[in-house]
N, C-alpha and C positions, 0 to 999 in steps of 0.2 A: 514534406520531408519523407524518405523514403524511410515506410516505416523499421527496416534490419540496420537501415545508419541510427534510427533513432534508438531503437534496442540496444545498440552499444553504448550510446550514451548513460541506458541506465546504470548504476554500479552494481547491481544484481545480479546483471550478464556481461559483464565488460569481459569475464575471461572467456567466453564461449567462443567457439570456433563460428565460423562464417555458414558451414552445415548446424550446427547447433542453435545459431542465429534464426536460419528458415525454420525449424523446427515450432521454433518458441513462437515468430511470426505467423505460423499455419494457425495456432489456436488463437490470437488476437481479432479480437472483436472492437469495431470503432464505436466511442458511442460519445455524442456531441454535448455538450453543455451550455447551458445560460445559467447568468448569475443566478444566483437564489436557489436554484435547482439542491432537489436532495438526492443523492447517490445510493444512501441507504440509510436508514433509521435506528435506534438503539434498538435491542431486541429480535431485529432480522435475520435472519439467515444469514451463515456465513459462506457461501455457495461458489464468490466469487472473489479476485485481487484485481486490484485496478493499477495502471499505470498512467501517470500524469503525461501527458504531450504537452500541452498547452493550459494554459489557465492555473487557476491555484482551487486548492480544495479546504476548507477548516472542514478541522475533525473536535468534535464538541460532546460535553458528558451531561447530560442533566442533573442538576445537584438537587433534585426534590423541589425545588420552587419553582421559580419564575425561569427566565432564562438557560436554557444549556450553560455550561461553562466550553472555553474556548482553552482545547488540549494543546492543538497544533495548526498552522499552515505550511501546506502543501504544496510545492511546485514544481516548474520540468525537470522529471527523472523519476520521481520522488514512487515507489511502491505502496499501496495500502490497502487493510484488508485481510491483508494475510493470516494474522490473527487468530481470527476468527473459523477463517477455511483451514486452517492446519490443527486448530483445538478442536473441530467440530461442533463450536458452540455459536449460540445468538449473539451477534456483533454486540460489542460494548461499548459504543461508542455511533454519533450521527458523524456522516462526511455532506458537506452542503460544499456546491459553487462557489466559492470567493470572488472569481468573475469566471468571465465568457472562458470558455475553452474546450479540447475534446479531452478523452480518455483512448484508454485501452484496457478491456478485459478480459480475464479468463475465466472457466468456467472450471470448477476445483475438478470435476469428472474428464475433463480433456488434461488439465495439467496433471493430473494421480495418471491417468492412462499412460503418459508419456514420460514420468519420473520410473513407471513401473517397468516400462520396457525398454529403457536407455539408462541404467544404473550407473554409468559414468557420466551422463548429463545430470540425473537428478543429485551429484555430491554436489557437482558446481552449483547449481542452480540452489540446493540448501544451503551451502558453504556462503553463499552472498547471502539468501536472505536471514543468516545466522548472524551475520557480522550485519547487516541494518536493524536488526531486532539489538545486539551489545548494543548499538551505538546510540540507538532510543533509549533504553536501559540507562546509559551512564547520563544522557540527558535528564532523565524523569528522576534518577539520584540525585543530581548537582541542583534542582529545583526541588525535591523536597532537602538536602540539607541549607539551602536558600531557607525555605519556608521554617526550621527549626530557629534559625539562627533567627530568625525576626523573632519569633515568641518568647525569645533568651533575652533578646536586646530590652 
């Protein structure tokens, strides 16, 4: 797929113009996956956002014992990462391979360079990923008032 059709698919850039499109394409980096692969680790650097092409990704929190816990899965479209490269802190969370598939990522020093010198790309480009951060937001609300209502029950 040609990777500026596949950036419009994501909801992050769906309103960018077709020059705004290359833009974001110049700083994309491919980078391939097999299952089981880890993407990044709790604690890492948050230096870079990925974008799903193909494949799925869980994103997982260690809960002190055995096991990570399982936050989310991940797939075509889906932004992640972000987080972390916009607080400037140590990722909080593992992203591993669910299966086969590639990525796409940026580097937080190429996408700051390019939010800083195109001030009307980077509204867009925050304006989406404002509205996928609400929309995790109202997700991780409706499962912790889940989780209250069980301890009530």
């Amino acid at each position: 797929m040609e990777l500026k059709k596949f950036l419009r698919e994501v909801d992050t850039f769906s309103a960018l113009t077709d020059a705004e499109l290359e833009k974001i394409a110049a700083l994309c980096r491919e980078r391939p996956l097999q299952k089981g692969e880890s993407v990044f680790n709790e604690r890492d650097p948050g230096d870079k956002l990925f974008i799903i092409e193909s494949g799925a990704i869980e994103i997982a929190k260690s809960n002190g014992g055995g096991q990570p816990t399982r936050i989310a899965i991940l797939e075509h479209g889906e932004i992640f990462g972000e987080l972390a490269m916009f607080e400037e802190r140590a990722r909080s969370s593992s992203a591993i391979a669910a299966r086969e598939g590639r990525l796409r990522m940026i580097e937080k020093r190429d996408l700051d360079a390019l939010l800083a010198s195109d001030p009307g790309l980077a509204v867009k480009i925050l304006r989406g990923l404002l509205k996928k951060t609400a929309a995790r937001l109202r997700l991780a609300d409706e499962a912790i008032q889940t989780l209250i209502r069980s301890f009530d029950a």
